[in-house]
C-alpha positions as CSV (number, residue, x, y, z in Angstrom):
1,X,23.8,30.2,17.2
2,X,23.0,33.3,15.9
3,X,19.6,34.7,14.4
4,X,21.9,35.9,11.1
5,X,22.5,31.7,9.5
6,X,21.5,33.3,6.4
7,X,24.3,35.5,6.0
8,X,26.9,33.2,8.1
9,X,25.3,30.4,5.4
10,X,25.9,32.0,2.4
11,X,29.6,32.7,3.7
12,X,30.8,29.2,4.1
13,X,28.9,28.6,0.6
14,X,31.2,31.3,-1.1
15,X,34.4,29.5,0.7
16,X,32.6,25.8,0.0
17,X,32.5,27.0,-3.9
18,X,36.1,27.7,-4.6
19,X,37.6,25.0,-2.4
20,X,35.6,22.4,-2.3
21,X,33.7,22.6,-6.0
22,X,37.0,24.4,-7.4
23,X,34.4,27.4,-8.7
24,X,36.1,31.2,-9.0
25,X,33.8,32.5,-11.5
26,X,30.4,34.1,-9.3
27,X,27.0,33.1,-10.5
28,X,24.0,35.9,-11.1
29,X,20.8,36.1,-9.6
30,X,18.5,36.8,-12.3
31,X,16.1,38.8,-10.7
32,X,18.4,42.0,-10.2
33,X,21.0,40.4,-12.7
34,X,23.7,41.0,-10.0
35,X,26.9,38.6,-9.3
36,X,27.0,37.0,-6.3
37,X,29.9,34.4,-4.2
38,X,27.4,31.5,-3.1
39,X,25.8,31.2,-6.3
40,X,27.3,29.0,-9.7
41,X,27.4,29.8,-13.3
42,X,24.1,28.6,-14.4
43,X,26.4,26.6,-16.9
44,X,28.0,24.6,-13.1
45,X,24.4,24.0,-11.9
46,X,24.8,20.7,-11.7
47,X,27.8,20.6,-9.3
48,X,24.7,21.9,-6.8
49,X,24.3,17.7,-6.3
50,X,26.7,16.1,-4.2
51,X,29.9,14.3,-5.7
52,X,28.9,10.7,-4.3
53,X,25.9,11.0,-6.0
54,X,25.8,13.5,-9.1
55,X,26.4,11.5,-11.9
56,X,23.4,9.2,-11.2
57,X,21.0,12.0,-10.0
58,X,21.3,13.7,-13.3
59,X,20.8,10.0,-15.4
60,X,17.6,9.6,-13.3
61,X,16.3,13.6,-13.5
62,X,17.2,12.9,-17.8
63,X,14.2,10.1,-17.9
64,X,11.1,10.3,-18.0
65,X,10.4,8.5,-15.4
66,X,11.7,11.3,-12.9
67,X,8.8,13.1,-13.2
68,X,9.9,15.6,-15.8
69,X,10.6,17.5,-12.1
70,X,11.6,21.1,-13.0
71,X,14.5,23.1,-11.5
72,X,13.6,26.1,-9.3
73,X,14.7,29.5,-11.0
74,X,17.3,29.7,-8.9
75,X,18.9,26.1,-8.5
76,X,22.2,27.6,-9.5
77,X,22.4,29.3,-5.6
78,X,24.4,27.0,-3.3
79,X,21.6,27.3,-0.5
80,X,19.1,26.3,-2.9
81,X,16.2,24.2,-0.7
82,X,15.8,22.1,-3.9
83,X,19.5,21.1,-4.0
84,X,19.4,20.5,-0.3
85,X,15.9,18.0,-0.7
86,X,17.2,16.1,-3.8
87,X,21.1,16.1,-2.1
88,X,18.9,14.7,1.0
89,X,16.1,12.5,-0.4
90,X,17.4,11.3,-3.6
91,X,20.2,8.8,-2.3
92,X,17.3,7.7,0.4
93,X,15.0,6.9,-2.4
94,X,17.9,4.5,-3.6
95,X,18.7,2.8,-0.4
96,X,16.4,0.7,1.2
97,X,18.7,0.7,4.6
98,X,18.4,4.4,4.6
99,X,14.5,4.5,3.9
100,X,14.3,1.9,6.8
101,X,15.8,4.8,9.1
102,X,13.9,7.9,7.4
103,X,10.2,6.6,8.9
104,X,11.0,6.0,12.7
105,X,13.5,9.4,12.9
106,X,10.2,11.3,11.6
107,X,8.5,9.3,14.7
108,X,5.9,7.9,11.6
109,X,5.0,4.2,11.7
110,X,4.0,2.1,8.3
111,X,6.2,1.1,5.3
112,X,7.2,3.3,2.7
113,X,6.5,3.0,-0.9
114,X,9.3,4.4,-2.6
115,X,8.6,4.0,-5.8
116,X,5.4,6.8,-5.8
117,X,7.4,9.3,-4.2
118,X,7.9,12.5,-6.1
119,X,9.9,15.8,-6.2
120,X,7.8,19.2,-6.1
121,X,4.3,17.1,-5.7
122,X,0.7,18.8,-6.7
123,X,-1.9,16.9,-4.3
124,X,-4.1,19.4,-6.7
125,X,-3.0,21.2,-10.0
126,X,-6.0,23.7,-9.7
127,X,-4.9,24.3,-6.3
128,X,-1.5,25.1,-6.9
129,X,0.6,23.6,-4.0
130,X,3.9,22.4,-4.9
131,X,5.5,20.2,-1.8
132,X,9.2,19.8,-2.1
133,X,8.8,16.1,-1.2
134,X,6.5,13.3,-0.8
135,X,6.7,10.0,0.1
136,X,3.9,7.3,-0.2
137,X,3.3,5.0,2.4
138,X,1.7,1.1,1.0
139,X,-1.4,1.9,3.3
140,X,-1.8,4.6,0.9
141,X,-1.3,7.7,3.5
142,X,1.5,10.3,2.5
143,X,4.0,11.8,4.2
144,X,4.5,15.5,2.7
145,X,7.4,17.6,2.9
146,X,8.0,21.4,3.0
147,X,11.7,22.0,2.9
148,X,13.5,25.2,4.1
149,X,17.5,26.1,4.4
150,X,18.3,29.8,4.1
151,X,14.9,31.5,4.2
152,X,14.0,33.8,6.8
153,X,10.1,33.2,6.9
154,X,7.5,31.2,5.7
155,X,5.6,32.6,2.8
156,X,2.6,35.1,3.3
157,X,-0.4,36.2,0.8
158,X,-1.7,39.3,0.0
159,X,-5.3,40.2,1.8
160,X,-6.2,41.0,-2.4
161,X,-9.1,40.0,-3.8
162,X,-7.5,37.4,-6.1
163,X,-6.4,35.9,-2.7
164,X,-9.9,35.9,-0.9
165,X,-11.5,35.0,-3.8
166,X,-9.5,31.8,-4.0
167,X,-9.6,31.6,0.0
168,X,-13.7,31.5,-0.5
169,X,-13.7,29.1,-3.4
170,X,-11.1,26.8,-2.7
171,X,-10.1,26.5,1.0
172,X,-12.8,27.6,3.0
173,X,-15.0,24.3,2.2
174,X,-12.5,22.5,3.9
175,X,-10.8,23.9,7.0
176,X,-13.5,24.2,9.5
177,X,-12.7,20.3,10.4
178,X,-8.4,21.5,10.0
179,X,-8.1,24.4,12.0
180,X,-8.4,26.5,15.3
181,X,-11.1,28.8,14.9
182,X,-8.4,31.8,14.8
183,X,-7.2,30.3,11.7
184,X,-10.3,29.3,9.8
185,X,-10.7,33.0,8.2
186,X,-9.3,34.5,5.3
187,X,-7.5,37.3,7.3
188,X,-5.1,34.5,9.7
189,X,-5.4,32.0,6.8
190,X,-3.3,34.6,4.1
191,X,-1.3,36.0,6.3
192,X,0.4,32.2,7.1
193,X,-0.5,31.0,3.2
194,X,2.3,28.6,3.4
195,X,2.1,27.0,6.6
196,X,-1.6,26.8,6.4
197,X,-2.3,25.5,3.0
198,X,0.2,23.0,3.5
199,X,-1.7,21.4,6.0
200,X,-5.2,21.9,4.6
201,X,-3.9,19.1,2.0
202,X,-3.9,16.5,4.6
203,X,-6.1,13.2,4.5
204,X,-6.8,11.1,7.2
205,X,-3.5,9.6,8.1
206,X,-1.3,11.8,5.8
207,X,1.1,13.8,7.6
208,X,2.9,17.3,6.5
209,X,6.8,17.5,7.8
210,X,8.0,21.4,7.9
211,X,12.0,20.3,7.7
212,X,14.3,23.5,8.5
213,X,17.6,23.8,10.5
214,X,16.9,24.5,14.1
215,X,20.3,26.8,13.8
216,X,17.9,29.1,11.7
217,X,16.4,31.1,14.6
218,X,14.3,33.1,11.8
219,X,11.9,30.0,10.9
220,X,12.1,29.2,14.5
221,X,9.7,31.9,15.2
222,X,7.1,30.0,13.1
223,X,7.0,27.3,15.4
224,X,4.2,28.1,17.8
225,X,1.7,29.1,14.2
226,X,2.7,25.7,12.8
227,X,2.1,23.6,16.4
228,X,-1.0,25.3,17.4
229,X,-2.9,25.8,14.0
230,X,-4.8,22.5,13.3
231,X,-7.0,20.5,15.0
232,X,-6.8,16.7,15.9
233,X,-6.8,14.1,14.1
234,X,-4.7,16.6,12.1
235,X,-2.7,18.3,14.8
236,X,-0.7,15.2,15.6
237,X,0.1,14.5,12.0
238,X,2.0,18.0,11.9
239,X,5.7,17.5,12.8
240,X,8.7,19.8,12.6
241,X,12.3,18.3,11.9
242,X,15.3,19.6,12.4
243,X,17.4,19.2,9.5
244,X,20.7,18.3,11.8
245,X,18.9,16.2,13.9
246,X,17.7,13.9,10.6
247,X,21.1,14.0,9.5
248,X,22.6,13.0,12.9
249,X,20.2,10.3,12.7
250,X,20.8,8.4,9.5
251,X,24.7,8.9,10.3
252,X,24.4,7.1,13.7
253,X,21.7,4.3,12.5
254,X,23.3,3.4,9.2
255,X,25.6,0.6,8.7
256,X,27.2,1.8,4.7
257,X,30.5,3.2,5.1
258,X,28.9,4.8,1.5
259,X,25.9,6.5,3.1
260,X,27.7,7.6,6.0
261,X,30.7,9.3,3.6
262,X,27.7,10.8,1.9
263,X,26.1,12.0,4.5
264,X,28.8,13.5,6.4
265,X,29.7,15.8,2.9
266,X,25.5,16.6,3.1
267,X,26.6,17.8,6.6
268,X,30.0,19.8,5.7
269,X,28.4,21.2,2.9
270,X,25.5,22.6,4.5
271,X,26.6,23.1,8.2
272,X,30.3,23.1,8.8
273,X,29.7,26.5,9.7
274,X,27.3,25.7,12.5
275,X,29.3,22.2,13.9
276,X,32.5,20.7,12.6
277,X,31.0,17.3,12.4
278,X,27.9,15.8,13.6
């Protein structure tokens, strides 16, 4: 596969909004107020959720109970990582076949508790963190998730003071226990802000899953920072998924002619480009 998914991604999403959603009017991107193919009206937003699923998603993000979960800026762009976790999680969350599968294909033993899990989680408000995803376990571990599609890197701070201020106040109490040496200082710590604060959130027994297509070769490159970081118990409680692997997984494992149809139209929508089918 090529290094350029982005731009082979946002492609098939131009082509998968006019003959699929039945779209022809382009979206904008507010930040340079520009129209672009792969992005909706902001008035169409909601056709970012999957058929199968959308009338219920939006009934359960209406109520209160949801979380009062707020959309991403730009949750009107077809390769939105928030559409792709709630397209993903959301119908696991209501099947208690396909949360059955989600735990061993993430290699993670223990019993989920789906009713605690939450969309764009803050282990710590002060902090700042937002996870896409996070599932309780009963024992009372979490399993975190940081969810990428499209992008071509992991997020990076500025060596500013604001930054080493915060680094010195906040973090640096807590990640001589987390991390290789290498990555226990403010210099290694900013420059992979993303990865690293992700994981300095962990307890003992949470684990953090950094979920990305393995057709992305850009985030690929990330893979040796995120697998050689922390130290154990910690280290093991790091995992990378492949999107398409996860998918292939709950398509082979489940049993509902439902999920599967759901799942295959996850897959088509955001991979026909990479594989026919799974």
């Amino acid at each position: 596969m090529s290094v350029d998914f982005r731009n082979q991604a946002l492609k098939w999403l131009a082509e998968y909004k006019l003959t699929v959603l039945g779209v022809h009017e382009n979206g904008i991107w507010l930040r340079n107020r520009r129209e672009y193919a792969h992005i909706l009206p902001v008035k169409l937003r909601s056709l970012n959720i999957l058929p199968d699923v959308r009338d219920e998603f939006w009934k359960w993000f209406r109520r209160p109970s949801s979380g009062h979960v707020s959309l991403h800026t730009d949750f009107h762009h077809l390769n939105s990582s928030q559409a792709l976790c709630f397209n993903l999680f959301w119908p696991i969350l209501s099947s208690r076949q396909l949360l059955s599968i989600l735990l061993p294909a993430l290699e993670i033993s223990g019993c989920p508790d789906h009713s605690g899990a939450a969309f764009e989680f803050q282990p710590n408000r002060s902090e700042g963190t937002n996870f896409d995803f996070m599932l309780p376990l009963k024992s009372g571990e979490r399993v975190y998730f940081e969810i990428k599609y499209s992008e071509s890197r992991f997020a990076s701070a500025k060596m500013d003071e604001k930054h080493i201020v915060k680094f010195n106040s906040v973090y640096s109490s807590l990640i001589q226990n987390k991390f290789e040496e290498r990555y226990s200082g403010s210099a290694n710590f900013l420059k992979n802000y993303q990865i690293l604060r992700n994981i300095w959130h962990l307890r003992s027994g949470d684990y953090c899953i950094f979920l990305f297509p393995a057709a992305n070769r850009h985030l690929l490159r990330s893979e040796k920072i995120i697998e050689a970081c922390s130290v154990e118990p910690f280290k093991s409680h790091v995992k990378i998924v492949y999107t398409e692997n996860l998918i292939k997984t709950i398509l082979l494992k489940t049993d509902s002619d439902a999920d599967r149809e759901l799942f295959k139209k996850l897959w088509f929508k955001y991979f026909a480009f990479v594989s026919a089918s799974p």
